[in-house]
C-alpha positions as CSV (number, residue, x, y, z in Angstrom):
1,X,151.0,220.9,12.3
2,X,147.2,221.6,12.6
3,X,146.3,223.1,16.0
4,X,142.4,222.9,17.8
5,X,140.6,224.6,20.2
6,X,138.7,223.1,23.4
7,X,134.9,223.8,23.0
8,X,134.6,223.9,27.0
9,X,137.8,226.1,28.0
10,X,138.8,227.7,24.6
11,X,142.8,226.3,25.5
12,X,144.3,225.5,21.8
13,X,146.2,222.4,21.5
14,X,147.3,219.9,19.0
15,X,145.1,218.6,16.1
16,X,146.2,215.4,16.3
17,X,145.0,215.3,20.7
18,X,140.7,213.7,21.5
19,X,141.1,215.1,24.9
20,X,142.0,218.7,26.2
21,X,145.1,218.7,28.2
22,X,143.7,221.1,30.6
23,X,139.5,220.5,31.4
24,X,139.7,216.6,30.0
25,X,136.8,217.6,27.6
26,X,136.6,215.9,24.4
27,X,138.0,217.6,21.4
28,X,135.8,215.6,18.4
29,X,132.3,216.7,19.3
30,X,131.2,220.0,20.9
31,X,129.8,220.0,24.4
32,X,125.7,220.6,24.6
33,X,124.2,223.8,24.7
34,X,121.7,222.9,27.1
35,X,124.7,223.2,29.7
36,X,125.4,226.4,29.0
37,X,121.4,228.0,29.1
38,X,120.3,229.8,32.2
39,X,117.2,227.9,33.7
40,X,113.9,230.0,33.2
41,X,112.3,232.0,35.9
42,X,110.1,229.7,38.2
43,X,107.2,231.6,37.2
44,X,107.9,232.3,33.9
45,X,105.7,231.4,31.8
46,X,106.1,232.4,27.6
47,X,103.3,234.3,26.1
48,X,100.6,232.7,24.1
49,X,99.6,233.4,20.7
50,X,96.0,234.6,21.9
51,X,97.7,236.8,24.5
52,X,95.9,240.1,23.9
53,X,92.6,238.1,23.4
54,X,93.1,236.8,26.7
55,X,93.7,240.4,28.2
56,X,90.6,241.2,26.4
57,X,88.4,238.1,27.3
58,X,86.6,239.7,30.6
59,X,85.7,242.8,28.6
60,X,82.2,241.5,27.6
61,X,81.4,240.2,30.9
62,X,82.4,243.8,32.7
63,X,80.2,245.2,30.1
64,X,77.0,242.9,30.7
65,X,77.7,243.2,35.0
66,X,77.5,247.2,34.3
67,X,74.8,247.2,32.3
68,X,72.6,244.7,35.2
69,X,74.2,247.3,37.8
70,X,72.5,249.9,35.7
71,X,69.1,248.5,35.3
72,X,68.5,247.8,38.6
73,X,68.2,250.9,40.3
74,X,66.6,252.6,36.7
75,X,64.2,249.3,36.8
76,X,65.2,248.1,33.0
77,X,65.4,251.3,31.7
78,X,61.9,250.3,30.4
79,X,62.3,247.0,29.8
80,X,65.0,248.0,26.8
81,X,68.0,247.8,29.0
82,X,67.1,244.8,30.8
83,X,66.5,243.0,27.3
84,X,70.3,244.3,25.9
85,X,71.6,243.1,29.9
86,X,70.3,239.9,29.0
87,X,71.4,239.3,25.6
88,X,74.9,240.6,26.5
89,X,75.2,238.3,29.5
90,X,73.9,235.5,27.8
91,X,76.6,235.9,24.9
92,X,79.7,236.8,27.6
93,X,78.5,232.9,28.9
94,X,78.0,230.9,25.5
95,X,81.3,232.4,24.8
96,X,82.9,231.5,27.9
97,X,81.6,228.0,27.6
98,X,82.6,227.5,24.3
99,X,86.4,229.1,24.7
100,X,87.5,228.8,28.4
101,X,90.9,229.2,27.0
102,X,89.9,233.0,25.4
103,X,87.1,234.0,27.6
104,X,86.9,234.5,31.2
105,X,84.3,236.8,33.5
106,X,81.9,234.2,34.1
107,X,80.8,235.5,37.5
108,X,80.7,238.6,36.1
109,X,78.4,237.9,34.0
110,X,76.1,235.6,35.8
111,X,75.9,238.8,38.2
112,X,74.9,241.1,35.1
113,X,72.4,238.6,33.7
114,X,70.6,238.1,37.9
115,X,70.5,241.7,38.2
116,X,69.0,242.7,34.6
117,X,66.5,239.8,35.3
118,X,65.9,241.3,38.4
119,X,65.3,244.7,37.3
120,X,62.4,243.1,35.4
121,X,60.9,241.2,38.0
122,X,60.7,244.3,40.2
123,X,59.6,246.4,37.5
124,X,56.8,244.7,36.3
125,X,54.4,244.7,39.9
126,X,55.5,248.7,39.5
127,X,54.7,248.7,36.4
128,X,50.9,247.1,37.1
129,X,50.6,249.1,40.7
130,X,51.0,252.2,38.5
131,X,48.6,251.4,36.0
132,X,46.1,251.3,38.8
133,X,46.8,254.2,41.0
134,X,47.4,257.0,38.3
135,X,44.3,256.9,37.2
136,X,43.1,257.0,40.0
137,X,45.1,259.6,41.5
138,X,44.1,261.7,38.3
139,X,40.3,261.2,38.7
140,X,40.6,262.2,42.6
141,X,42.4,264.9,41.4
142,X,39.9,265.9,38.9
143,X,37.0,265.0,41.6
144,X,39.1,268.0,44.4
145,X,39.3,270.4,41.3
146,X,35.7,270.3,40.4
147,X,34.8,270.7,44.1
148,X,36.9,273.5,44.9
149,X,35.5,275.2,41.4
150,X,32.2,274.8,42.7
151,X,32.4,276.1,46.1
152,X,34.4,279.5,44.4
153,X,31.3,279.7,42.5
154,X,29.0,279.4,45.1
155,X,31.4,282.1,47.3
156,X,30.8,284.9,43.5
157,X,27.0,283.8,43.7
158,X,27.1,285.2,48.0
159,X,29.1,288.2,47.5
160,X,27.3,289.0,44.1
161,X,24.2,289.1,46.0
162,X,25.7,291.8,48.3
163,X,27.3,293.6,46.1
164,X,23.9,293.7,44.0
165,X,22.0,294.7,47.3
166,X,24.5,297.4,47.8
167,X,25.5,299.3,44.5
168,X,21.9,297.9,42.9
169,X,24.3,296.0,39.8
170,X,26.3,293.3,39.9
171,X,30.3,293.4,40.1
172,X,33.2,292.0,38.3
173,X,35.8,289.9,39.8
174,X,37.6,292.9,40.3
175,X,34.4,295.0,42.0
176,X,33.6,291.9,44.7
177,X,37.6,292.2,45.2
178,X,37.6,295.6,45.6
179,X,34.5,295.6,47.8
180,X,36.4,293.0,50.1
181,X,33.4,290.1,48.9
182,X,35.5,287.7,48.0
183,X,39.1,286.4,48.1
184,X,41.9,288.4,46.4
185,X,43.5,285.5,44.7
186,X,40.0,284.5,43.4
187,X,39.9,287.4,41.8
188,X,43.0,286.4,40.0
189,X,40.4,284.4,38.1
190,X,42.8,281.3,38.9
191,X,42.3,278.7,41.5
192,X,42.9,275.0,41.5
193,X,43.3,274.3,38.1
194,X,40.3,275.9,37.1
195,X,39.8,279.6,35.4
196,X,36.9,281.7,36.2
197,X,35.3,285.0,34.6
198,X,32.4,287.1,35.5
199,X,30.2,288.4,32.3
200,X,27.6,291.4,33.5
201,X,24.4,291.0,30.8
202,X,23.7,294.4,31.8
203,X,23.6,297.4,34.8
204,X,21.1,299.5,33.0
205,X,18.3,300.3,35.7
206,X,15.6,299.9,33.3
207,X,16.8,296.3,32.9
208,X,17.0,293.2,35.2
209,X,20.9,292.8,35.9
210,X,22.0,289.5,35.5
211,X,25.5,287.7,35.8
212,X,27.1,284.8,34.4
213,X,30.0,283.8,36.9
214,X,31.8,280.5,34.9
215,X,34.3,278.1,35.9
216,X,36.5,276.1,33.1
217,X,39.1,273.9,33.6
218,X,42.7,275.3,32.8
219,X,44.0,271.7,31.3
220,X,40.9,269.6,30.4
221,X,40.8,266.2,31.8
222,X,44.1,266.6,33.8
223,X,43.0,269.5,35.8
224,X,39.1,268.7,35.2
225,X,36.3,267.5,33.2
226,X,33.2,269.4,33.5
227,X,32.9,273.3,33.4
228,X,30.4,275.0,35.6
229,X,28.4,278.6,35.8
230,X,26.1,280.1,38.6
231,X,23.8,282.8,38.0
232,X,21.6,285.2,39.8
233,X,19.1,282.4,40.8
234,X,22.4,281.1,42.6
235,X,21.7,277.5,40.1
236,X,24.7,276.0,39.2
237,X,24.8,274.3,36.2
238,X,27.8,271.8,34.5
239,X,28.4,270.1,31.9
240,X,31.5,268.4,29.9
241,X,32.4,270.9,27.3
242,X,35.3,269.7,27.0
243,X,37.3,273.0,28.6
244,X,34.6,275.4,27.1
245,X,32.3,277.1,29.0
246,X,29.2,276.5,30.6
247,X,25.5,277.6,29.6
248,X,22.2,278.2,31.5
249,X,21.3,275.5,29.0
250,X,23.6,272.9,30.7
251,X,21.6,270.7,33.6
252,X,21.6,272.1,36.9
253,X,23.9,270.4,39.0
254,X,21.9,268.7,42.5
255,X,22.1,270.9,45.3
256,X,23.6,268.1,48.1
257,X,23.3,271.3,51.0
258,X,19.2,271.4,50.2
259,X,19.6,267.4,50.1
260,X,21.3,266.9,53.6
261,X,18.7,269.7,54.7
262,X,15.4,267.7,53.7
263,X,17.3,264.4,55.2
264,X,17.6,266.2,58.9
């Protein structure tokens, strides 16, 4: 005789039998599955097949929030990283709008998008301020260069007149130096951006000695404009020769001490 085993407790019995002897489960059908499954974690929740997309979905938004963190101190990195913080942030939100389910980050990259934005705004008043002021800090510059040139030339002019009344010729740098005349760092032929030489037309007796003492700029229009030269007469004449040197030809340049003098 057939024989047949319990679905629920495995206990064999007769074939001929619709209920077990020993749990009372029925023999014709087998029990349900579901009874036998461990419920799921309360929090458990089954990955999705965008999972590594959604692991991924703040990436774009980090990247536009460091970018606007970058151009604000660096002020837009010249407007070109404020543009790319822009255009990134304004991608990481169309793409959070359009795919909430993928994308994620969206204060992220409203923060990147204010602060490249920002970084603009502040730049450009910068921007115009230093438009106006570096010019102008460049011709002040230029004006104290000049100035200082043409008081060292009128300091050669004094101690070439000494040093003429003395040795009956006039000196080189290095003479007035050596003579105590004039200042030893003068005599470098450097000084405030401006380069100056000495040229001797002649010490023989029979002659009249004359001297060209010149002044040029070292970096023409950053360091100066005009170049200047003072002679025996004690004239100093300038011109713009654009870093070259100065001639007796050149205008005199106004004497403001004989000005002041005839105003008193």
């Amino acid at each position: 005789m057939n024989s047949i085993k319990c679905f629920s407790c495995g206990f064999v019995g007769w074939a001929d039998q619709e209920i077990c002897k020993k749990c009372g489960a029925s023999l014709t059908a087998p029990p349900d599955k579901s009874s036998f499954e461990q419920p799921p974690y309360p929090n458990y929740q089954p990955p999705s097949e965008n999972f590594w997309q959604q692991r991924m979905s703040k990436r774009l938004a980090i990247s536009a929030a460091i970018i606007g963190a970058i151009n604000l101190p660096t002020l837009g990195l010249l407007g070109v990283g404020a543009i790319v913080g822009v255009i990134v942030s304004l991608v990481a939100l169309k793409r959070i709008k359009q795919r909430p389910d993928l994308y994620s980050g969206q204060g992220l990259a409203t923060a990147g998008l204010v602060m490249s934005i920002v970084s603009v705004v502040i730049a450009v008043p910068i921007g115009i301020i230093a438009a106006i002021a570096i010019p102008n800090l460049l011709a002040a510059r230029q004006a104290a260069n000049e100035g200082s040139a043409i008081y060292s030339l009128r300091k050669i002019g004094a101690a070439e007149a000494t040093y003429q009344s003395t040795w009956q010729k006039y000196g080189t740098l290095e003479d007035l130096s050596g003579e105590h005349l004039i200042d030893p760092n003068l005599a470098t032929g450097m000084r405030s951006g401006y380069k100056f030489r000495v040229v001797v037309s002649s010490n023989d007796p029979s002659s009249v000695p004359e001297f060209d003492a010149i002044a040029s700029p070292t970096d023409y229009s950053s360091s100066g404009r005009r170049s200047f030269l003072i002679d025996e007469t004690g004239v100093i004449h300038a011109a713009d020769s654009r870093g070259g040197d100065a001639s007796r030809s050149d205008p005199p340049l106004p004497d403001r001490r004989a000005n002041r003098s005839d105003d008193d």
